[in-house]
Structures are given as C-alpha cells and as structure tokens.
N, C-alpha and C positions, 0 to 999 in steps of 0.2 A: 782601355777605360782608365781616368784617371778619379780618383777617392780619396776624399776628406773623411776623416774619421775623429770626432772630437778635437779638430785641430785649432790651438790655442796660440798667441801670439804678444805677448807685451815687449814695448819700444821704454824702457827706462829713461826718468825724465830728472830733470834739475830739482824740483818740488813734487813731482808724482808720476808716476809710471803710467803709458798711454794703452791699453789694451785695446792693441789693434784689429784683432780678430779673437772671439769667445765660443769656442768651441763648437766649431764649423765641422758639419756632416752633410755632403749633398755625394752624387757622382756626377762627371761629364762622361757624355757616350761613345765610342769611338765613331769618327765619320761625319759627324756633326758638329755644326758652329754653335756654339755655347756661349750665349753675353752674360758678364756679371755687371750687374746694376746696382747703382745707388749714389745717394748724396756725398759730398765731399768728408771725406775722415770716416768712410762706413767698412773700409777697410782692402778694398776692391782691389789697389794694386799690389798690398802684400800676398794678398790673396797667390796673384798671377804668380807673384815673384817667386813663390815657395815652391810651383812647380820644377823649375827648370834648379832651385836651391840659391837663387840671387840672396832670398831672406832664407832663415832657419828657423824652423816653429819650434815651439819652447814643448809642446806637449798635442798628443795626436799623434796618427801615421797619415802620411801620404803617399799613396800608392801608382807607380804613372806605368801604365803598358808594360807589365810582369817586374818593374824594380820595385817591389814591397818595401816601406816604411824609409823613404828616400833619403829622410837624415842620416840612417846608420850607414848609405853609403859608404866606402872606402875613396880616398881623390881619384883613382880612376874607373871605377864604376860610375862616379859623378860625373866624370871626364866624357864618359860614352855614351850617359842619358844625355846628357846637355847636346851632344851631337844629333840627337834624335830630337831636338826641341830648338824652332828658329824664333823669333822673337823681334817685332817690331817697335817703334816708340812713337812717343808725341811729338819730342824732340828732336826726331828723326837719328839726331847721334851720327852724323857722318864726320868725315876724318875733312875738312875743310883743305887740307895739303894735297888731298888725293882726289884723282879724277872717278869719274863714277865708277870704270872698272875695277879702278882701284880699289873704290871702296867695297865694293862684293866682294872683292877674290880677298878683303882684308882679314875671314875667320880662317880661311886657310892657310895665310901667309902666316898666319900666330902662333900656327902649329907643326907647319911643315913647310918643304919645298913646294913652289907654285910651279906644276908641268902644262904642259903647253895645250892638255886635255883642258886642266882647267880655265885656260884661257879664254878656250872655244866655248863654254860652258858657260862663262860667264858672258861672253856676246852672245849666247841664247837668252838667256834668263833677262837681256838688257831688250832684246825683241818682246821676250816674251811679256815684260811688264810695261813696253809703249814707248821705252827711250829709245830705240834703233836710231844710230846716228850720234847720240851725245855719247857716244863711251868715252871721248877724253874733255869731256867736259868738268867744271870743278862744280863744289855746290851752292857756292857767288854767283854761277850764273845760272842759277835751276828755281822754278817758282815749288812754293813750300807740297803742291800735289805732284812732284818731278821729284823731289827730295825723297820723298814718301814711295814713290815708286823704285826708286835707289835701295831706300828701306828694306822693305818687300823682295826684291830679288839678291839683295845681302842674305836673308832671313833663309833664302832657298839654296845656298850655296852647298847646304852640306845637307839637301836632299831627307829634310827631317819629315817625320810621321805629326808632331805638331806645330804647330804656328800660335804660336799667343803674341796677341795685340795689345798693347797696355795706350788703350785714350789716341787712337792715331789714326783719328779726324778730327778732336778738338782744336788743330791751329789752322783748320783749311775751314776758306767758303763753302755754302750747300753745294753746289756742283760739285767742285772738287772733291768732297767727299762721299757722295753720290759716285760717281766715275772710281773712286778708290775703295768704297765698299763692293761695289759690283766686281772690279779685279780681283779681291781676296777672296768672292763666291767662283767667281772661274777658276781664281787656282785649287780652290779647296775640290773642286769640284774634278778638275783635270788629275790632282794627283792626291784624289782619295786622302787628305790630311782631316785631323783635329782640329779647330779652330777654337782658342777662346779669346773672348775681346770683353776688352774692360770698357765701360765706357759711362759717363753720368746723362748720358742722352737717349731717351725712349725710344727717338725717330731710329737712330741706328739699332736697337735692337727691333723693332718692325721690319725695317728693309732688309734685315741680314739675318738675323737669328731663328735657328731651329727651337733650343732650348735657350733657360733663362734663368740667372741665379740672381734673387733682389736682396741686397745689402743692407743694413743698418748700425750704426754704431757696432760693426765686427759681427755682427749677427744673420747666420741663412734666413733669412724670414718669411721667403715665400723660393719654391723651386717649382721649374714643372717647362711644359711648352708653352712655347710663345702664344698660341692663340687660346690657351686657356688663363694666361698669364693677362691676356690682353681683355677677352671676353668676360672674365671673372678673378677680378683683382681679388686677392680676402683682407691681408695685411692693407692698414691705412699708409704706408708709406707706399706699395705698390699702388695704390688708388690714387695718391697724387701724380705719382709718374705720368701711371697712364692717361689723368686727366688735361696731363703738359697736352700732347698729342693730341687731343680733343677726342678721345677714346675711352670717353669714360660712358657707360650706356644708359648707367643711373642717372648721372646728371642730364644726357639728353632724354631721358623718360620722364624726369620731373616735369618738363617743359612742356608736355602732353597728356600729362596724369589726367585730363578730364577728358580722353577721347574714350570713345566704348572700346574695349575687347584689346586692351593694348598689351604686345607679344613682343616678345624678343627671338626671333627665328636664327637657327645656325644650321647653315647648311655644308655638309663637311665635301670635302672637296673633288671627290664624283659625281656630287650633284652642282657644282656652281653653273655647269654649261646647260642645266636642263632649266627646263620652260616649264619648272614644277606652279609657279601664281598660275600662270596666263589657264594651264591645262586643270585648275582648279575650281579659276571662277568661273570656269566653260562646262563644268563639272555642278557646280553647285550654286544655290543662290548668295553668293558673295561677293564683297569687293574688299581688295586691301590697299590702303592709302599707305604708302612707303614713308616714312618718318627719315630714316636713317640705316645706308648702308654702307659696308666695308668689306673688305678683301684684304683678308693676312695674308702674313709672310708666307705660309703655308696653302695658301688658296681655297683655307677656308670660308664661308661667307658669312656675312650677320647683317642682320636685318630687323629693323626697327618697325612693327605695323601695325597699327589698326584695323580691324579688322571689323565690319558691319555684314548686316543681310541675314537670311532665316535659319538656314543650314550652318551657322558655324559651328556646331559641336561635331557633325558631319566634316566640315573642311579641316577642322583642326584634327581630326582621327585621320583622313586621309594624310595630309601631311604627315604625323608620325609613321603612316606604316609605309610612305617612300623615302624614306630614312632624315628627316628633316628632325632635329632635334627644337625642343618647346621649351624658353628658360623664362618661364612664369614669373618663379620666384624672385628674380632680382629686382622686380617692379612695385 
C-alpha cells in the first residue's frame, strides 16, 4: 500500500512561494491502477513524483510497500525503493543516441554491468510491449505510441512492484492511447503491479482505472472508486470532469425532469448479464423507457429510466430485493 499522510509541498518562488500540494491524505491499494486527476497546477505530478522521491515533501509521511515515512530514507534504502518503482513519461525521455534496446537495458547500465541475461530480457519485454523487430531501431524513426511502448518496457526492466504513469497519453492520438492504455492493463494485470497514473483526462480514468484520487489546487478533494466517482461526483470540480465525458447523470435528468417516475438504476456487476427489466415488466404492470445508459470501468451498469404503469411501487421493491441499487436522490 502506498500513504499519504498530511503530506505538504511548497515550490519557493521569485515574489511568492507556490503551494503545490496542502496536506494530502488518501491511500492507493496494492494491485490496483489508481488515477490521480485534476486540472493543470492541482498538484498531480508532484504528487507521483514524491513516491519514488524525484520531489521531497516539506511535511507529512509517505509510506510505499513497508519503507515508512520515505524522506527519512538513507541513499541507499532510496536506492532500493526506487528499484521497486518503474516510471513512465509524457515526454517519453528516451536517449535519442541509443537504439531501442538500448534504451531499456539503460537503468541497468547506470548501475552495473549489462550480462547477457539481461540482454535476452530486454528482447522479451521488446516482444512483450509490440516492438519485436525494432530492437535496433533509434527513436527518429519510432511514431510518439512506439516511443511510449520503449517507455513502458524501459519502466520494466528492473522488474518493479510499481509503475507510475506521469500524463503518458497526452501527446498521442485516441487510438494510440486507446492501444497504450490497454497495454498498461495487461501488464498490470500479468505481473500483479501497482499502477498509478497521473492524468488531466476523465476518458483515461474511465477506460483504465480501478480507483481515483481528484485534485484541486494541491488539495485530495474527492477519493474513492471509479464508478462511485463517476456515478456520484460530490466535489464541484469532480462534477465538471465528469461532465467533459458526458457522464454527468444530473445534467442528463434535467433534460427529462417532466417524465413520471424518473430513477437512476445501478446495477452492480453480477447483475449487468441478467434480463432483470425484460423479467420485470413480464412480472408486473410496467414499462421502462431507457433515457440513458452506461457501463464502467468496473462493469458496473447505470441506467437512466422512466418508469410508468400501475404496479411501480411493486416493480421498484422487486428491483431492490434483486440486488439492483435505487439513487432517487440525485434527481
């Protein structure tokens, strides 16, 4: 697990010091991809950086997989977490001199002799993220989702327990980062890592993220899972995110506030496959006109509906007692 504990961060300035982050308390889970969100200057990449110790927080602990309170590290206990934590960019950050292998096997070569294991290791990890074939290619001739993929098997080189992502699909087209977020779910997925990813884009925490930490001028302001994150924004800054993505359920209830009996259903994700409406109105005198649905990252469902006919106080009990949640309130 990794934990924030009142962690505090000012960047000292010409005319006034920048308070990058104000006393941040959340945890990430182990096992799970964790996006931190928010608008530019909310503090998101200091954030990432302080795990692996790139920044140094001014006040707070931060505790990452049994190194408690990681500042007071010694150089080489820093030496040995940082081993345990790979790290991608936007920038991508490749060595422009060196061929793709090269630039993988380049955390190794910083630190020791390169053996002929890691060789081979490094033409896996070139298979394993889609490049088979360019190992001696340079990154002049790689398109910016090729670069990315360099990235990513650099990050795995020294076989870490986390992967933090700082913004690495804001310089790729939708597909390409489509195709590179799905690779970071297979890897996370193959070798049981930590994921966290920084990112100012909702769509990317939809397709990818377990959990979700939403930023503001240096401030946790809302934490929790994605699909409660997405379902029931509370903070006004999470409610614009979510409204980028057309995921705001308020806004699309407005749109319908004059139909009768209007619900917002969530069905959690043992029930998405079941034919819970159909076996309802076959059930009861009802019908439900579908407004609006979706399917989270999580595969849970939500659903938009009006609901008419004589039995709904009947259809809406059955619904809750087949495990179908009823969110009234937000309408």
């Amino acid at each position: 697990m990794i934990e924030f504990l009142n962690v505090s961060k000012v960047f000292p300035g010409k005319t006034s010091s920048i308070h990058a982050l104000n006393n941040v308390s959340f945890h990430i889970k182990p096992n799970v991809i964790h996006g931190i969100i928010g608008l530019s200057g909310a503090g998101k990449s200091t954030l990432i950086r302080i795990i692996n110790q790139l920044e140094r927080h001014d006040q707070g602990e931060v505790s990452v997989f049994g190194y408690n309170d990681v500042k007071r590290l010694n150089k080489e206990s820093t030496r040995m977490l940082r081993r345990k934590i790979g790290m991608i960019f936007q920038s991508f950050n490749l060595l422009e001199s060196k061929t793709v292998k090269e630039n993988i096997l380049f955390p190794l070569r910083a630190t020791r002799t390169i053996h002929e294991k890691d060789h081979l290791l490094a033409l896996k990890l070139i298979e394993d993220v889609g490049l088979k074939g360019y190992e001696n290619q340079y990154p002049s001739q790689l398109s910016g989702g090729q670069k990315q993929r360099v990235g990513i098997a650099r990050a795995l080189i020294n076989d870490p327990k986390i992967l933090l992502c700082d913004e690495p699909t804001s310089a790729l087209d939708p597909l390409t980062t489509k195709s590179i977020l799905s690779l970071i779910k297979t890897i996370k997925s193959e070798r049981n890592l930590t994921v966290v990813i920084v990112t100012h884009d909702m769509h990317v925490i939809k397709e990818i993220c377990d959990e979700v930490t939403v930023m503001h001028y240096g401030a946790a302001v809302e934490v929790g899972r994605v699909d409660d994150i997405l379902f029931q924004p509370k903070h006004v800054v999470t409610k614009e995110l979510v409204h980028l993505i057309g995921f705001n359920v308020e806004d699309i209830a407005s749109q319908f506030k004059d139909l009768p009996n209007l619900t917002v259903l969530k069905f959690p994700k043992p029930l998405t496959n079941e034919k819970i409406l159909s076996d309802i109105m076959q059930s009861f005198d009802v019908s439900f006109n579908i407004l609006f649905a979706n399917i989270s990252p999580n595969t849970e469902g939500l659903m938009l509906v009006s609901m008419e006919g004589n039995d709904i106080a009947l259809a809406k009990q059955a619904l809750i007692e087949k495990g179908v949640v009823m969110i009234n309130d937000r309408l």
